[in-house]
N, C-alpha and C positions, 0 to 999 in steps of 0.2 A: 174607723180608727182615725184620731187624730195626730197629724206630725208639724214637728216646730219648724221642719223647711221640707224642699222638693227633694234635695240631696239625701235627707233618711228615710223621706217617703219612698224613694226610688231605689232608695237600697234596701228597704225592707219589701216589696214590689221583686225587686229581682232576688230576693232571698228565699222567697216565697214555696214551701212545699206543701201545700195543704193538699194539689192532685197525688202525691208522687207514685200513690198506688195504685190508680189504676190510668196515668198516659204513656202510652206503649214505648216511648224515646226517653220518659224522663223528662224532668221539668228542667224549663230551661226559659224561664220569661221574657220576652223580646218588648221594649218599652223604650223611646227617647221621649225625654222632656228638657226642657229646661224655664226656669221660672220666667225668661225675655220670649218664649216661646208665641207666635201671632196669629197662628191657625194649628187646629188641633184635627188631628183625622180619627175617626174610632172604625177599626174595621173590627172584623170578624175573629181569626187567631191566627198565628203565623201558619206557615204548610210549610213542608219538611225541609224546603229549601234552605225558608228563613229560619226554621231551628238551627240549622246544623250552621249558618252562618251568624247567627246570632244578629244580621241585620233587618229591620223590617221593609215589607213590600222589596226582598231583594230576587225580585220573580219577575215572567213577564206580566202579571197583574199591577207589579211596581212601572214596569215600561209604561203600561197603557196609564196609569195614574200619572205619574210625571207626565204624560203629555197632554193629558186630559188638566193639569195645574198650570201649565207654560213654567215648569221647573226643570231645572237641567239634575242631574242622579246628585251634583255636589252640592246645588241649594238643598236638595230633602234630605239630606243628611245633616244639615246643621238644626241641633236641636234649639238652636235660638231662631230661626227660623221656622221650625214646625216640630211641633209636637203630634208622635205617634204613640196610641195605647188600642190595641186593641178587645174586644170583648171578653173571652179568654186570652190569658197571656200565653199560653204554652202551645206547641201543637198537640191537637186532640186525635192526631191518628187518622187511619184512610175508615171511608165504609165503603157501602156497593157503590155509589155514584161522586167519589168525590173525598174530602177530606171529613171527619165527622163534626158537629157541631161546637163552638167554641166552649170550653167549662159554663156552666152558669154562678160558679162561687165570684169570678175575678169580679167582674161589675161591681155586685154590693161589697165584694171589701175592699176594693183597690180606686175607683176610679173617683170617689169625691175625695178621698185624702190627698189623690192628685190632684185635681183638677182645683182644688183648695187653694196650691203654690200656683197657678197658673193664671195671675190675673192679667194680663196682656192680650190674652186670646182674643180675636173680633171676629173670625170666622171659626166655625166648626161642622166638619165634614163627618156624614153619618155614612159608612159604608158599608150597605149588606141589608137586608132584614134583621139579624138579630142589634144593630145598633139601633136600625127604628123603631123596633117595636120596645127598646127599652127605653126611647130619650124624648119620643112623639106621642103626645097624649091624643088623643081623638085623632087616631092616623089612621087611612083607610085601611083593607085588610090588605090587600095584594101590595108589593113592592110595586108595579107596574105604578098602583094610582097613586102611588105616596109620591113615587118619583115625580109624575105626571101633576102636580098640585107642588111642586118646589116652591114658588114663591108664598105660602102659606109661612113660611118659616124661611125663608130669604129676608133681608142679604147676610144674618145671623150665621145662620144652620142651612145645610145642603142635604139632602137626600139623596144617594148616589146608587146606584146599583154596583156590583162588585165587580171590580175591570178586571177581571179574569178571563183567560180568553174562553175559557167555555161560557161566557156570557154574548160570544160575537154574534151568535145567532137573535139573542132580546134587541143586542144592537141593532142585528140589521131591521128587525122588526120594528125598532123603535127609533127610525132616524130621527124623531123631534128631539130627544134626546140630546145629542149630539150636534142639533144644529141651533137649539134653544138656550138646554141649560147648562154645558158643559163653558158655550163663553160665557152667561151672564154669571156662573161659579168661579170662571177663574179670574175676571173682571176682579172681583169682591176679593178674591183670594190673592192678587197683586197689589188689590187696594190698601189689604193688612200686613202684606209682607212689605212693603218699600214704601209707606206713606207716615 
């Protein structure tokens, strides 16, 4: 779909009922943009939190993001400052181990009509496996080595793991991580906010 600005992209984006039959809360699509927008994050879908509050990353996965960006909770809420869309827009429900996968519709209909108004972006944050395996062409299979291989697609694109805390275990296992690319991300990513 093509739209003549961000403001009817993002109101047709949040209008959006093509799941409404089968997400167990109800659609309710969690998306900031704005067309000054400097780094773009693509996670996964919101969880139950951020449905019911309608803001994204408004979880401790959003703590450990903010501090994994060196942004304070009032910078990542300015959508002139960062633009958030997630994989699916909606929450997709719990399963046995966790929240269930993001929809697979939102990507192809939602995300190039945005990212169309969004030319200011210089960074862009993949978070999760299902962002990289839709945005990284010849990406290894496992999250570990896509992570592990960041600067293939740095200082552009990031490849993040999901800072959720049931991820603190990958962390501990993976302190390079954290001692690699977590500053040479946010380097890049203060580079495009304040330069």
């Amino acid at each position: 779909m093509l739209f003549e600005d961000l403001d009817t992209a993002l109101a047709a984006a949040r209008a959006c009922r093509l799941c409404q039959h089968w997400l167990p809360d109800g659609p309710r699509p969690v998306i900031q943009a704005s067309a000054n927008a400097r780094v773009l994050i693509i996670g996964q879908a919101p969880g139950q939190r951020v449905h019911e509050s309608g803001l994204p990353f408004n979880d401790p996965s959003g703590d450990r993001l903010r501090e994994w960006l060196g942004v304070t909770r009032e910078q990542f809420y300015q959508p002139d400052l960062l633009a958030i869309m997630p994989m699916g827009f909606c929450y997709p429900g719990k399963g046995q181990s966790g929240d269930l996968p993001p929809a697979r519709i939102c990507a192809p209909v939602w995300h190039q009509a945005i990212k169309a108004h969004l030319p200011h972006v210089a960074v862009t944050l993949l978070i999760g496996q299902y962002a990289q395996r839709y945005y990284l062409a010849n990406k290894p299979k496992t999250l570990t080595e896509t992570v592990k291989q960041w600067q293939k697609w740095a200082p552009h694109t990031f490849a993040l793991p999901h800072p959720s805390p049931r991820n603190s275990l990958w962390l501990r296992r993976n302190p390079w991580f954290e001692e690699e690319v977590v500053p040479a991300m946010r380097y890049h990513v203060q580079q495009a906010l304040y330069d």
